[in-house]
N, C-alpha and C positions, 0 to 999 in steps of 0.2 A: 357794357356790363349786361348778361345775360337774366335778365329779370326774375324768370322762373327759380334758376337757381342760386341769385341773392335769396328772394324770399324763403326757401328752406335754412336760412342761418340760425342759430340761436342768437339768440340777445349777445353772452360773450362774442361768437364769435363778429356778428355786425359791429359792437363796439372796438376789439381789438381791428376792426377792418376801419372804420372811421378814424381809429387813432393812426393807422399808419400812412391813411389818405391824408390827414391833418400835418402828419410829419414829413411829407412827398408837398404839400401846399408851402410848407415853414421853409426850403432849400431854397437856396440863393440861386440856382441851377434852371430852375425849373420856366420856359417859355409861356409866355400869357396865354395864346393858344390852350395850352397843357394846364397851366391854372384854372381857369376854365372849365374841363372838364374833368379834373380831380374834384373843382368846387359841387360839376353836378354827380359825380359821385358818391363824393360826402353827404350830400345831400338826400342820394337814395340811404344810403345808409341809415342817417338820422330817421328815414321816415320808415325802415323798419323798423330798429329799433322802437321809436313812438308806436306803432301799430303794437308792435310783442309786449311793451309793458301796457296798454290801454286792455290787450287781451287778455290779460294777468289778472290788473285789477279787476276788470267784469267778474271772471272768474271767482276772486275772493268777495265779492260784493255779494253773487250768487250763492256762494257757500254760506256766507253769513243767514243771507235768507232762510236758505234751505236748513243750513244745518244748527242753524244757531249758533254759529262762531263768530266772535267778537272783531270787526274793521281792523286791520292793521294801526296803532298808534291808538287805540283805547284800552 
Protein backbone atom coordinates (compact mmCIF):
# COMPACT_ATOMS: atom_id res chain seq x y z
CA UNK A 1 0.00 0.00 0.00
CA UNK A 2 1.39 3.21 -1.09
CA UNK A 3 1.32 5.30 1.99
CA UNK A 4 1.34 8.92 0.69
CA UNK A 5 -1.67 8.15 -1.32
CA UNK A 6 -3.69 6.16 1.33
CA UNK A 7 -3.28 9.25 3.50
CA UNK A 8 -5.04 11.64 0.98
CA UNK A 9 -8.38 9.37 1.68
CA UNK A 10 -11.33 10.92 3.24
CA UNK A 11 -12.63 9.33 6.15
CA UNK A 12 -15.65 7.71 3.76
CA UNK A 13 -13.43 6.62 1.52
CA UNK A 14 -10.70 4.85 4.23
CA UNK A 15 -13.90 3.38 5.79
CA UNK A 16 -15.45 1.94 2.67
CA UNK A 17 -11.65 0.65 2.12
CA UNK A 18 -11.39 -1.09 5.67
CA UNK A 19 -14.91 -2.62 4.95
CA UNK A 20 -13.87 -4.28 1.77
CA UNK A 21 -10.34 -5.36 3.33
CA UNK A 22 -12.59 -6.85 6.35
CA UNK A 23 -14.81 -8.53 3.70
CA UNK A 24 -11.45 -10.01 1.53
CA UNK A 25 -10.25 -11.19 5.66
CA UNK A 26 -14.14 -12.89 6.06
CA UNK A 27 -13.58 -15.44 2.69
CA UNK A 28 -12.97 -18.93 3.14
CA UNK A 29 -10.39 -18.45 0.04
CA UNK A 30 -8.19 -16.31 1.32
CA UNK A 31 -4.18 -17.93 2.38
CA UNK A 32 -2.69 -17.12 5.79
CA UNK A 33 0.06 -15.44 4.04
CA UNK A 34 -2.65 -12.91 2.42
CA UNK A 35 -4.54 -12.84 5.87
CA UNK A 36 -1.75 -11.32 7.15
CA UNK A 37 -1.36 -8.71 5.04
CA UNK A 38 -5.00 -7.66 4.34
CA UNK A 39 -4.94 -7.66 8.54
CA UNK A 40 -1.81 -5.08 8.13
CA UNK A 41 -3.90 -3.25 5.68
CA UNK A 42 -6.77 -2.96 7.69
CA UNK A 43 -4.87 -1.81 10.05
CA UNK A 44 -3.38 1.31 8.09
CA UNK A 45 -6.77 2.02 7.30
CA UNK A 46 -8.10 2.03 10.91
CA UNK A 47 -5.16 4.26 11.75
CA UNK A 48 -6.43 6.86 9.15
CA UNK A 49 -9.36 6.81 9.69
CA UNK A 50 -8.41 7.41 13.85
CA UNK A 51 -6.03 10.23 12.85
CA UNK A 52 -9.03 12.04 10.38
CA UNK A 53 -11.62 11.84 13.09
CA UNK A 54 -9.00 12.99 16.08
CA UNK A 55 -8.28 15.85 13.34
CA UNK A 56 -12.06 16.70 13.38
CA UNK A 57 -12.61 16.86 16.79
CA UNK A 58 -9.33 19.24 17.46
CA UNK A 59 -10.92 21.12 14.98
CA UNK A 60 -14.46 21.56 16.74
CA UNK A 61 -12.75 21.78 20.14
CA UNK A 62 -10.98 24.86 18.60
CA UNK A 63 -14.08 26.40 17.14
CA UNK A 64 -15.63 26.07 20.37
CA UNK A 65 -12.93 28.13 21.81
CA UNK A 66 -12.63 30.60 19.26
CA UNK A 67 -15.88 31.00 18.30
CA UNK A 68 -17.88 30.18 21.01
CA UNK A 69 -19.83 27.13 19.66
CA UNK A 70 -21.24 24.62 21.88
CA UNK A 71 -18.96 20.68 21.94
CA UNK A 72 -20.75 18.30 19.95
CA UNK A 73 -23.54 16.38 22.38
CA UNK A 74 -24.14 19.56 24.74
Amino acid sequence: MAKRKEEKLSLEEALGKLDETISRLQSDEVSLEESFELYKTGMDYVKICSETIDMVEKKVLMLNQEGNLNELGE
